[in-house]
C-alpha positions in Angstrom: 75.8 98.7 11.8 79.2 96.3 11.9 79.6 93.7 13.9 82.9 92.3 15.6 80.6 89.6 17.6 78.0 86.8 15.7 76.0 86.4 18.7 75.0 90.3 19.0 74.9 90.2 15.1 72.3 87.5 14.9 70.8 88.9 18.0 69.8 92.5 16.6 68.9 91.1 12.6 66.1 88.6 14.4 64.3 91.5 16.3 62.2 94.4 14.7 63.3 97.7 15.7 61.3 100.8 16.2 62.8 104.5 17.0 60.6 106.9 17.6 57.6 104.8 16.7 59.1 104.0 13.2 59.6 100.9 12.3 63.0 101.0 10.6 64.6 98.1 8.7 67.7 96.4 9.5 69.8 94.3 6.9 73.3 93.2 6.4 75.4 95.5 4.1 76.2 93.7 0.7 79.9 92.7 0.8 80.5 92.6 4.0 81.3 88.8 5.1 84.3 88.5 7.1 84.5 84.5 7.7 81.8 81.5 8.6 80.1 81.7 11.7 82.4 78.2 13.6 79.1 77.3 15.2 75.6 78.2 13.7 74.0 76.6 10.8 71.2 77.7 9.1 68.5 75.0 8.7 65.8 75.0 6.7 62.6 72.9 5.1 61.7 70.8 8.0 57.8 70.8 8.7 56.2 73.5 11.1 55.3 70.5 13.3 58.6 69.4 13.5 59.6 69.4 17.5 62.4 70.9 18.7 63.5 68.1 20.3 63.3 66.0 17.0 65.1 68.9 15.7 67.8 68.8 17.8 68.8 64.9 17.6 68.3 64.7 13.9 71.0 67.7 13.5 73.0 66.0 16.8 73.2 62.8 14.5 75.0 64.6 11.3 77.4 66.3 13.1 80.3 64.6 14.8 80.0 61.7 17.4 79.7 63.5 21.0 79.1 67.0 19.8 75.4 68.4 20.5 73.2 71.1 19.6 73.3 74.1 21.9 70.4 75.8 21.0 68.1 76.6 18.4 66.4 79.8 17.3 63.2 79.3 15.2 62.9 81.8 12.2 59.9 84.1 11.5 59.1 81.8 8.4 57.9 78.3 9.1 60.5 75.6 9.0 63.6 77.5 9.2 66.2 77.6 12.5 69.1 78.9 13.5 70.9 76.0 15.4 73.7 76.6 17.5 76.5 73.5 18.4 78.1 73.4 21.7 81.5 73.3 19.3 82.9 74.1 16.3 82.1 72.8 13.1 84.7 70.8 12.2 83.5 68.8 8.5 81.0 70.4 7.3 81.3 68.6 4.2 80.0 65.6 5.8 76.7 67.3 7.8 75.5 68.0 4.1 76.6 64.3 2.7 75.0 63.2 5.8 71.7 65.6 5.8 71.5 64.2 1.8 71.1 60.8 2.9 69.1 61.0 6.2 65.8 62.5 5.4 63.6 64.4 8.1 59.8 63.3 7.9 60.7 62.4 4.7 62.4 66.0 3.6 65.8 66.6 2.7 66.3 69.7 4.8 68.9 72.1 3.3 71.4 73.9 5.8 74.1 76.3 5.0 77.1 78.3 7.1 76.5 81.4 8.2 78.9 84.5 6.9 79.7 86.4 10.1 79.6 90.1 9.3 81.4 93.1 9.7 78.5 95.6 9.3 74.5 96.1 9.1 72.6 99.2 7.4 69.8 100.3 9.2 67.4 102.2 7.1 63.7 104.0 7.3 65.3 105.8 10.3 63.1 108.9 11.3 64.4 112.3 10.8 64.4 113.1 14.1 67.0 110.0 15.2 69.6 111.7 16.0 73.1 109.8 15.7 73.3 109.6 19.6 69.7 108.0 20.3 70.7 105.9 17.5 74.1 104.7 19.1 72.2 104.2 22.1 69.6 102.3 21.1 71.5 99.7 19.5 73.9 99.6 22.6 70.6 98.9 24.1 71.0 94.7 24.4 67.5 95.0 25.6 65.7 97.0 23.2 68.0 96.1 20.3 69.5 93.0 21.4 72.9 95.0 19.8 75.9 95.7 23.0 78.9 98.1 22.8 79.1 101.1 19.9 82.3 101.9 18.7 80.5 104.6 15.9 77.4 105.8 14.0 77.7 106.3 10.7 74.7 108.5 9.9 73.4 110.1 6.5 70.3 112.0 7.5 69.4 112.8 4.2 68.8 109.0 2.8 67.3 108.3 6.5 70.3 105.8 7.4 72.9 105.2 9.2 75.9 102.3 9.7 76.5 101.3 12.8 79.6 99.8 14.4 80.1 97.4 17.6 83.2 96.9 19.6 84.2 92.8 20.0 83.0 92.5 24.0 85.8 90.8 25.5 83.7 88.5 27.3 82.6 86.8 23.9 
């Protein structure tokens, strides 16, 4: 599956997905960075009883003076979030100088850029899938969380396919 747009990218990798009652397995496809996301980070290491609120104004203090943390997305594995800024990271440099110095509860949380992707490989697919119910269950936002198909790639025979999105023009 390729992606033209981050936020349906991140969207469809954080759900499980499940055609005709198989749970398939969606990944990125090795390779396939295009650029850094401009406004997602990747945090991780802060303690499961960390609020989000805490959360949010210790990242909101190693970014730049008057931007702020849009939202944040908490990962499947304890201590790890997807936080979003209301604008572009500008110095990145100096969050992780900053982060290095200002500890959280006494951890030095690790946070990395995000590669925004051009494609995802879905495997386990059934044999039955057909490249059409695929197509449309990723352009399913609320099934998937995925939007607008510009093409299936589909090999039956290794039960997986890669699948495309246009860039909405709204994003």
């Amino acid at each position: 599956m390729a992606f033209r747009d981050a936020e349906v990218h991140r969207r469809v990798l954080s759900k499980q997905h499940t055609i005709f009652g198989v749970q398939v397995t969606v990944k990125e496809v090795p390779g396939s960075a295009m650029q850094l996301d401009k406004r997602r980070l990747l945090v991780k290491g802060f303690q499961e009883s960390t609020s989000e609120q805490t959360l949010i104004l210790y990242m909101e203090s190693l970014v730049l003076s008057g931007q702020e943390v849009d939202r944040v997305d908490y990962g499947v594995q304890p201590g790890v979030a997807l936080v979003t800024l209301d604008d572009d990271i500008s110095d990145f440099d100096q969050i992780l100088a900053k982060a290095k110095t200002n500890k959280l509860h006494g951890k030095t949380l690790t946070i990395e850029r995000l590669p925004v992707t051009d494609a995802v490989l879905v495997t386990d697919l059934p044999e039955n899938a057909s490249e059409l119910l695929v197509k449309l269950y990723f352009e399913s936002e609320r099934k998937s969380g995925g939007g607008p198909v510009s093409g299936v790639e589909r090999n039956s025979s290794r039960h997986m396919a890669v699948i495309y999105f246009k860039n909405p023009a709204s994003r």
